[in-house]
VOPA-222895 format. One line per 10 residues: their letters; for each residue x, y, z of N, C-alpha, C. Coordinates in Angstrom, 1 decimal. Example, Ala and Ser with C-alpha at 12.3 -4.5 7.8 and 13.67 -1.06 7.14 Angstrom:
<rs>
as = 13.2 -5.7 7.8 12.3 -4.5 7.8 13.2 -3.3 7.8  12.8 -2.2 7.1 13.7 -1.1 7.1 12.9 0.0 7.9
</rs>
This chain:
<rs>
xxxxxxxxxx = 133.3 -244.6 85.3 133.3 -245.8 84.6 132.0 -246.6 84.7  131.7 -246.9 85.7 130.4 -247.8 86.0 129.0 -246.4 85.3  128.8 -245.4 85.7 127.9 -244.6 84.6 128.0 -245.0 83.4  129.2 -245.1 82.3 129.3 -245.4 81.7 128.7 -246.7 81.2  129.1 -248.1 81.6 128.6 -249.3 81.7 126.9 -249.1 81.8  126.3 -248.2 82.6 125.2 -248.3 82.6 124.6 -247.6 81.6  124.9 -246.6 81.2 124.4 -246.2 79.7 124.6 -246.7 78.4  125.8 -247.9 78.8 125.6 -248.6 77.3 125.0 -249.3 76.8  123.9 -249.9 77.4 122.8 -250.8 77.3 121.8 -249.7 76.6  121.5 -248.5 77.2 120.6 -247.4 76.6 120.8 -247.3 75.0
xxxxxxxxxx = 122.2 -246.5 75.3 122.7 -246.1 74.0 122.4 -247.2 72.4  122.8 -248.3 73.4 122.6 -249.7 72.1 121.1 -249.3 72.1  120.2 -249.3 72.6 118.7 -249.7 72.0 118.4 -248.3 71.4  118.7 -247.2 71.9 118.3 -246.2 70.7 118.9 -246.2 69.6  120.2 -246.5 69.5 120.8 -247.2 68.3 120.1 -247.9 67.2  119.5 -248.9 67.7 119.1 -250.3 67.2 117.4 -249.7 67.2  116.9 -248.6 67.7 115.9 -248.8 67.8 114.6 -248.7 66.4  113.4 -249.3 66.2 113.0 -249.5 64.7 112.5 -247.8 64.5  112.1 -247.7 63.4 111.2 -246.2 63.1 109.8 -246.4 63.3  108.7 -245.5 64.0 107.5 -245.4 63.9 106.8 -245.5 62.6
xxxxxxxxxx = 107.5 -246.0 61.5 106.6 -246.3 60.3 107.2 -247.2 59.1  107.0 -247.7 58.9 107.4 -249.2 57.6 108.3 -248.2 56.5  109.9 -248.9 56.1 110.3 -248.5 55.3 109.6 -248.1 54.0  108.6 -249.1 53.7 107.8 -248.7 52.3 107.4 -247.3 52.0  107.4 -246.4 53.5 107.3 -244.8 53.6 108.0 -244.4 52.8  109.9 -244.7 53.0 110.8 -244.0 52.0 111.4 -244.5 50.9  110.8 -245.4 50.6 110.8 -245.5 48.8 109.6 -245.5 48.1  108.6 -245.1 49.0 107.1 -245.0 48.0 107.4 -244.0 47.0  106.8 -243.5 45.8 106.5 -242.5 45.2 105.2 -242.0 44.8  104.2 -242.8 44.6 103.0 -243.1 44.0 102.1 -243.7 45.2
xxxxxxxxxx = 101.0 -243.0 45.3 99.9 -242.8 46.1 98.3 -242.4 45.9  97.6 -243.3 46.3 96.5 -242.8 45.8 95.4 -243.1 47.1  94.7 -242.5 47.4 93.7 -241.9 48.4 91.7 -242.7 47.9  91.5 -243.2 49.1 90.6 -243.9 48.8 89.6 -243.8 50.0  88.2 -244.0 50.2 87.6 -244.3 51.3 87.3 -245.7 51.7  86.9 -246.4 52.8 86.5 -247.4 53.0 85.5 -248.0 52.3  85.0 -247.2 51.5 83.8 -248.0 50.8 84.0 -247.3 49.2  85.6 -247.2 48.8 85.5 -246.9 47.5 86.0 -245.5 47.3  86.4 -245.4 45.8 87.1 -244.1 45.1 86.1 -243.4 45.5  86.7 -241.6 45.1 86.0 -240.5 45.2 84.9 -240.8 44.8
xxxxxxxxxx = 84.9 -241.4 43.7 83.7 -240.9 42.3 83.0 -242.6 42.4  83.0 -243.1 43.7 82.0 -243.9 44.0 80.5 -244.1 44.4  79.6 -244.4 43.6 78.3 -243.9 43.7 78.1 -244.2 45.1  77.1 -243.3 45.4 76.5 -243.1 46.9 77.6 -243.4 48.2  79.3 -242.8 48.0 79.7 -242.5 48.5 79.3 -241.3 49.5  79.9 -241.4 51.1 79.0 -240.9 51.8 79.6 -239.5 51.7  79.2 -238.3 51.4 79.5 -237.2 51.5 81.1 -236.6 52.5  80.9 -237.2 53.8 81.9 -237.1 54.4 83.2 -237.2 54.1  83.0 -238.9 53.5 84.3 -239.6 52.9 84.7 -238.8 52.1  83.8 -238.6 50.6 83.9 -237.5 49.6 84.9 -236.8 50.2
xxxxxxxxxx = 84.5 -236.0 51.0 85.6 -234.6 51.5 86.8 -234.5 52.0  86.8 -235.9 53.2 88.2 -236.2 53.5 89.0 -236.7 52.5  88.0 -237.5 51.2 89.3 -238.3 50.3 90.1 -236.9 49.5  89.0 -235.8 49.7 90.0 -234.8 48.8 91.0 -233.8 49.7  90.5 -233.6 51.0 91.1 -233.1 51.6 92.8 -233.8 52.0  92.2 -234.9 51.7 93.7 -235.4 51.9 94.7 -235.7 50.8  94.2 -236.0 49.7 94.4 -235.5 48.6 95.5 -234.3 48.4  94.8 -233.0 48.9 95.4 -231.7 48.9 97.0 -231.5 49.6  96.3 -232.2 50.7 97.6 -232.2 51.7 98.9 -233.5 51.3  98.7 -234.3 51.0 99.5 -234.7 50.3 100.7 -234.2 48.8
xxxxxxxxxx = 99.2 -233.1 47.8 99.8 -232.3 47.0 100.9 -231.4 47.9  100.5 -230.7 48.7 101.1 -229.4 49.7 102.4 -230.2 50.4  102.6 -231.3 51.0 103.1 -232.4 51.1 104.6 -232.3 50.6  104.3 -232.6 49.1 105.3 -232.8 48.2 105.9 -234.2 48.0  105.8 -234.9 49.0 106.8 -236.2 49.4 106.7 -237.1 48.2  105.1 -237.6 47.5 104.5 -238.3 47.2 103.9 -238.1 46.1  103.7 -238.6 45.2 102.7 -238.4 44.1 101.8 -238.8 43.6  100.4 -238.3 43.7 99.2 -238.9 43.6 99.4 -239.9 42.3  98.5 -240.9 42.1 97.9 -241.1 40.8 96.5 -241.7 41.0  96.0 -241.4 39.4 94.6 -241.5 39.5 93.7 -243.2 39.4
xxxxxxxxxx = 95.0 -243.9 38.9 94.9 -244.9 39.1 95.5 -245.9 40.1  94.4 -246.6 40.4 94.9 -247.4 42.3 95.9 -248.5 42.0  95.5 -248.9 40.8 96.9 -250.5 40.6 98.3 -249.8 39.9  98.7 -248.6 40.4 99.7 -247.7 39.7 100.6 -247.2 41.4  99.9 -247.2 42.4 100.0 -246.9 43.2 101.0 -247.7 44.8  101.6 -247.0 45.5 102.8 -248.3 45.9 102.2 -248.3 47.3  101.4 -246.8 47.5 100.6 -246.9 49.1 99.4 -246.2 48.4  98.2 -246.8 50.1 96.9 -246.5 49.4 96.4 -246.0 50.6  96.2 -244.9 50.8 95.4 -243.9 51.5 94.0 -244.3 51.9  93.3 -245.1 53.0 92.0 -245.1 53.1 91.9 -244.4 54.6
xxxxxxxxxx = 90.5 -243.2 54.2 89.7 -242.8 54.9 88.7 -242.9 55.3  88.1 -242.5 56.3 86.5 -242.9 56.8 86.4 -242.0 57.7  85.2 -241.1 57.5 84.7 -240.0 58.6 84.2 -240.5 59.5  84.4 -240.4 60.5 83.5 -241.2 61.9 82.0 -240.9 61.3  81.0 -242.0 62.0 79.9 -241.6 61.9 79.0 -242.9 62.8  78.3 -242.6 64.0 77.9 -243.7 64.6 76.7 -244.9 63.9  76.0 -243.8 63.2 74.9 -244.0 62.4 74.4 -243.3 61.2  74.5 -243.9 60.1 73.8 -243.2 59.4 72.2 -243.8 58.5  71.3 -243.0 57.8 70.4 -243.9 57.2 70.7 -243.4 55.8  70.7 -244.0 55.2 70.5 -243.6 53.8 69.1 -244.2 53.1
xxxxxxxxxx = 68.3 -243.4 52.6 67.2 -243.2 52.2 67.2 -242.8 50.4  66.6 -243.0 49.6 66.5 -242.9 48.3 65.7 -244.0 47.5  65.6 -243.3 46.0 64.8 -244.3 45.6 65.7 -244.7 44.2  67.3 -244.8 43.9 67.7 -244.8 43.3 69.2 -245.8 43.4  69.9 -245.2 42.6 71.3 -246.5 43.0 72.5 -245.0 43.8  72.3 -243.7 44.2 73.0 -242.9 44.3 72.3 -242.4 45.8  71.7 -243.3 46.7 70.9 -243.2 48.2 72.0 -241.5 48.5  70.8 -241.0 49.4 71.5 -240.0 49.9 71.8 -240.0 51.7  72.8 -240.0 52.4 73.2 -240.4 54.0 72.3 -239.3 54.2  71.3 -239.5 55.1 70.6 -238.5 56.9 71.0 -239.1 58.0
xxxxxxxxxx = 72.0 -238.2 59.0 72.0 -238.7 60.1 70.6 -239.2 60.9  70.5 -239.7 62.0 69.8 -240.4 62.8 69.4 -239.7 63.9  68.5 -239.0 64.0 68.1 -238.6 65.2 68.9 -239.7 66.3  69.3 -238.7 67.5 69.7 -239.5 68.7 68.3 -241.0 69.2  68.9 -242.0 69.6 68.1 -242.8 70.1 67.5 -243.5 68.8  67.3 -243.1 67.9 66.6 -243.9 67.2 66.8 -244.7 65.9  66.2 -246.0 66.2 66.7 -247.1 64.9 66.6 -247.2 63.0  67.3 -247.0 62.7 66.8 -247.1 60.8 65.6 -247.4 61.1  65.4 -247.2 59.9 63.5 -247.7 59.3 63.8 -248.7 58.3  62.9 -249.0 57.7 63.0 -250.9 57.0 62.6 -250.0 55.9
xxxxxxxxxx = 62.3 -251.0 55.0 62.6 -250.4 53.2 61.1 -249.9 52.9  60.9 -248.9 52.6 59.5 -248.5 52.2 58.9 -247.5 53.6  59.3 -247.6 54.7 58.7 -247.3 55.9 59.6 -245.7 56.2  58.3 -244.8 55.8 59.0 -243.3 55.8 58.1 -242.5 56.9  57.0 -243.2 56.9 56.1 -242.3 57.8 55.0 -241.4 57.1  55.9 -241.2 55.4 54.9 -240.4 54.2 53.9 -240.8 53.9  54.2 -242.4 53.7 53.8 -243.2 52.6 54.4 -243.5 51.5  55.1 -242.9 51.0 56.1 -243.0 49.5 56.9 -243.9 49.5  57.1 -244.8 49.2 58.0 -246.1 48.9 59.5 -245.4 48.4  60.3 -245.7 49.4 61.6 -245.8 49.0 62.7 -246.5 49.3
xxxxxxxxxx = 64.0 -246.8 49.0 64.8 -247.8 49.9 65.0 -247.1 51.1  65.7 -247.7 52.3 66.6 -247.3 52.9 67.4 -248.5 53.3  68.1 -248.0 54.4 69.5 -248.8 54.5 70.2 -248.5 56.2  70.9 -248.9 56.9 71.5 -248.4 57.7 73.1 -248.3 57.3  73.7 -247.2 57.8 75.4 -247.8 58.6 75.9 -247.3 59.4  76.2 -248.5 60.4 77.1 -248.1 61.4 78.5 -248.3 61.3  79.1 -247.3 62.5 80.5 -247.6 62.6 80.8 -247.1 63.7  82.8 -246.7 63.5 83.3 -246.1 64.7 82.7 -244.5 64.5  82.3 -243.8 65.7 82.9 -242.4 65.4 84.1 -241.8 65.2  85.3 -242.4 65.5 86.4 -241.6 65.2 86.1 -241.5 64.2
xxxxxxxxxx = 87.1 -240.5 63.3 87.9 -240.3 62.0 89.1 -241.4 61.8  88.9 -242.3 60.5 90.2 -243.0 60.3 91.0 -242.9 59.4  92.2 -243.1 59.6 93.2 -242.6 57.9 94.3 -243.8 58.4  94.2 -244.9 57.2 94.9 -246.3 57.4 95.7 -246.1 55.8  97.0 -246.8 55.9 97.7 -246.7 54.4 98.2 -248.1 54.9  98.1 -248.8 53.7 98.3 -249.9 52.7 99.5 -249.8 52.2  99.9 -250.8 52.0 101.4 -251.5 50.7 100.6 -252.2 49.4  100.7 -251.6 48.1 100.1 -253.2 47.1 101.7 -253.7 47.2  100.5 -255.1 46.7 101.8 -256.3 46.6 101.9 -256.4 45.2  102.5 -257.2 44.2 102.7 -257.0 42.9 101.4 -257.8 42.6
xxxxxxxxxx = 100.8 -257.6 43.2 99.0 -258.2 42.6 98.0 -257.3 42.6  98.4 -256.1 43.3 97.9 -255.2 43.5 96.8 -255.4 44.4  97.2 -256.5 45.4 96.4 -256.4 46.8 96.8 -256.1 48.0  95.8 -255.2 48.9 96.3 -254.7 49.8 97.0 -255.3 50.6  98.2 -254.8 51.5 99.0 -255.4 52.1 98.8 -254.3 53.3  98.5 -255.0 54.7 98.7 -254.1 55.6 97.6 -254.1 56.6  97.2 -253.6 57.4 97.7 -251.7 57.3 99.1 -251.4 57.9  99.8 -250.7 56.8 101.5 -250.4 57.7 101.2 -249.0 58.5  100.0 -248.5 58.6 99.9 -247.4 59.4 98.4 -247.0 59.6  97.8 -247.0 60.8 96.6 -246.9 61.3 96.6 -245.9 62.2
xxxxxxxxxx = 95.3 -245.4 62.0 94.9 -244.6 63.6 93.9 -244.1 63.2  93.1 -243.7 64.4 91.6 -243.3 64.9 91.9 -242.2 65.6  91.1 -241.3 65.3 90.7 -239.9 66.5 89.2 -238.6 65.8  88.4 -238.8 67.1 87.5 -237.7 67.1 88.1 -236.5 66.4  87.3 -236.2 65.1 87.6 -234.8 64.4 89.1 -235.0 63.6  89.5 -235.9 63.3 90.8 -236.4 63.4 91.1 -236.0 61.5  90.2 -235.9 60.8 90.4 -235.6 59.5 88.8 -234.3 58.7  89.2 -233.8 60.2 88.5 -232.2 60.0 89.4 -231.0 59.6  89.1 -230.1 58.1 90.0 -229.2 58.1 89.5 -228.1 58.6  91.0 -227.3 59.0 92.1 -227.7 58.1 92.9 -228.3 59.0
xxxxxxxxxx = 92.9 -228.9 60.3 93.8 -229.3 60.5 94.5 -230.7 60.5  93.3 -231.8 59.8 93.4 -232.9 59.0 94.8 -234.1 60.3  94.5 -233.7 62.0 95.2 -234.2 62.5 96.0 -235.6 62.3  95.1 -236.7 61.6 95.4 -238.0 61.7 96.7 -237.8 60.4  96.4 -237.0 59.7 97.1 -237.1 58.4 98.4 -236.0 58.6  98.5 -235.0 59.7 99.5 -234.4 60.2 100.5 -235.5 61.3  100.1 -235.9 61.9 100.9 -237.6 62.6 101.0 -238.4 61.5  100.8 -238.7 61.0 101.6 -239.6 59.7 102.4 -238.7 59.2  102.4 -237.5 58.4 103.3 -237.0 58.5 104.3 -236.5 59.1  104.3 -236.1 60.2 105.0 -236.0 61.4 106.1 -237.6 61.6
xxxxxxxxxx = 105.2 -238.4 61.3 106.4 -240.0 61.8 107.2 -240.3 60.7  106.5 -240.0 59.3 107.5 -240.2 58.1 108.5 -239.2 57.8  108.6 -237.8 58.2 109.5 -237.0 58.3 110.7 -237.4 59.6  109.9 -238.0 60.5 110.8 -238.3 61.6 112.0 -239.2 60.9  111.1 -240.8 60.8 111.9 -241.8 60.1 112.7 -241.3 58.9  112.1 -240.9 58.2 112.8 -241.0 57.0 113.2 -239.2 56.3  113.8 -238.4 57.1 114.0 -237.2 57.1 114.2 -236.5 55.4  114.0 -235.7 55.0 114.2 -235.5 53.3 113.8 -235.8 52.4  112.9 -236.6 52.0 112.6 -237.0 50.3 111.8 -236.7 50.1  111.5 -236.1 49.2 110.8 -235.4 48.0 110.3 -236.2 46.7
xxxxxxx = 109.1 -236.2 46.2 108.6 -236.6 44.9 109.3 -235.8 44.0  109.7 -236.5 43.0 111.1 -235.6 41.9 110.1 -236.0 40.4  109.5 -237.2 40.5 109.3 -238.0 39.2 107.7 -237.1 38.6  107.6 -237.2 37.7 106.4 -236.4 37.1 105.0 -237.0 37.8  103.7 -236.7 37.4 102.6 -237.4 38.1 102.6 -238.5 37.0  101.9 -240.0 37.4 101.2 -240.7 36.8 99.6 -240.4 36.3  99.2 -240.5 35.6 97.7 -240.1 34.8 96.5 -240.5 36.0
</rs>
């Protein structure tokens, strides 16, 4: 009897206990994938991002759960990525700059200053190195709401094993066991 008494305090909080991820998981349908500085087909998106936004993309297709669409104010969660990168320079002489990593130790260069002579822009950016993959709620204004799910990790949205985006999937199967995208794709 008294065992008993003492596991009923347990039993109640696993009972009661919440899901590792925001209901909006199991009634989403519609999804669309973005990087921190913009859609795929964002000029002078950084290459990296490019890759993860489609890589994840794919996995989401393979997925099944969810269904992309191509437009973002159509969409109920919003997929943003960002490839780690501690530094980059982007260098060019146009509106479509192309990212060179940074030699170790050393600082961007200022606008025009190549070492050539040739006048060009440049630019810095810094960040985390992790890999990040954060999802959003729109609100009916179609502004972001959130993040209802975040995380960071080294190599974390390298394929194919696309880890950050395998733990989100992993916690929304947990929570919310079964559902499947049934409804056609949005354009």
């Amino acid at each position: 009897m008294a065992l008993l008494l003492a596991a009923l305090p347990t039993m109640a909080f696993a009972k009661n206990k919440k899901p590792d991820v925001a209901a909006v998981f199991a009634n989403a349908t519609y999804v669309y994938v973005e990087s921190s500085d913009g859609g795929l087909y964002q000029p002078g998106l950084d290459p990296g991002d490019r890759q993860a936004i489609a890589d994840v993309q794919d996995a989401l297709r393979d997925w099944n759960r969810y269904k992309l669409t191509s437009q973002r104010d159509q969409a109920e969660l919003i997929f943003v990525v960002r490839k780690g990168r501690l530094a980059n320079e982007r260098i060019g002489g146009g509106q479509n700059p192309v990212p060179q990593p940074l030699p170790p130790g050393q600082s961007p260069r200022g606008p025009g200053q190549t070492g050539a002579g040739a006048e060009v822009e440049a630019g810095a950016e810094v960040g985390p190195e992790e890999d990040m993959l954060r999802v959003y709620a729109l609100d009916a204004n179609h502004k972001l709401m959130g993040p209802v799910w975040n995380r960071t990790q080294a190599d974390g949205l390298e394929e194919p094993q696309l880890l950050l985006f395998k733990q989100l999937k992993a916690a929304v199967e947990k929570a919310y066991p079964g559902t499947t995208a049934s409804q056609p794709s949005k354009p």
